[in-house]
C-alpha positions in Angstrom: 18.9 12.4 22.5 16.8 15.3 22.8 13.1 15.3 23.9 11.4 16.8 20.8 13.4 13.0 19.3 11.8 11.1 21.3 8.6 12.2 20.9 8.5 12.2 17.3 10.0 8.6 17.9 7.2 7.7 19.9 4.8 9.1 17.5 6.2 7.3 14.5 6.1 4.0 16.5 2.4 4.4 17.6 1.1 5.6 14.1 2.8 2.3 12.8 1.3 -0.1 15.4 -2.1 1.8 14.7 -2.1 1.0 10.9 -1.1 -2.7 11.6 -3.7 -3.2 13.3 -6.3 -1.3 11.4 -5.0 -3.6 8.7 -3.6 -0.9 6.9 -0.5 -1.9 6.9 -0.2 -5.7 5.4 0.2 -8.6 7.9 3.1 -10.0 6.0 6.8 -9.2 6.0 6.6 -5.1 5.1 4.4 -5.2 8.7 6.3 -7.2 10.5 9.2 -5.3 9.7 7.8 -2.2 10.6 6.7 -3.2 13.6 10.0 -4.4 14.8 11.2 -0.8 13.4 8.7 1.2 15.2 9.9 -1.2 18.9 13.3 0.0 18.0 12.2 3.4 18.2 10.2 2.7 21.5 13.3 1.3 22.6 15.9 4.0 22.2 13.4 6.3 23.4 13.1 5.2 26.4 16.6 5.1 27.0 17.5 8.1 25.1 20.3 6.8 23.1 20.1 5.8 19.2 23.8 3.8 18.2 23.3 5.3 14.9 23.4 8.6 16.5 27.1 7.6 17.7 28.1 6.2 14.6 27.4 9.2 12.3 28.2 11.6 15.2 24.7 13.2 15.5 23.3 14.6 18.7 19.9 16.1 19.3 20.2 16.9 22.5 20.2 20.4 24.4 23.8 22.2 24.5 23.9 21.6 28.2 23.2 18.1 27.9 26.0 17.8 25.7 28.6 19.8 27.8 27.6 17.6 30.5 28.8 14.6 28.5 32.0 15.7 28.1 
């Protein structure tokens, strides 16, 4: 996972928490949701790897980064 990823991960995830707790975003199900969503995204971010990616074979990381892995 590249870095320009995780930062827009990391973004997402922080707009999200802000508008839940501006009560922008409802407290009900849609919220929780999306905060559980925008954790995920914390998640892989910090560990810099997304299952998805593996699944559906994407990679955003730097050429070398991916030469390395093989």
């Amino acid at each position: 996972m590249g870095s320009i990823d995780k930062l827009i991960r990391l973004a997402i995830a922080a707009v999200v928490v802000v508008l839940y707790f501006l009560g922008i975003i409802p407290h009900g199900t849609l919220g929780i949701v999306l905060l559980v969503i925008a954790g995920v995204f914390v998640l892989t971010s910090l560990i810099s790897f997304c299952p998805l990616y593996t699944v559906f074979g994407f990679n955003t990381g730097k050429a070398d980064e991916v030469a390395e892995k093989k």
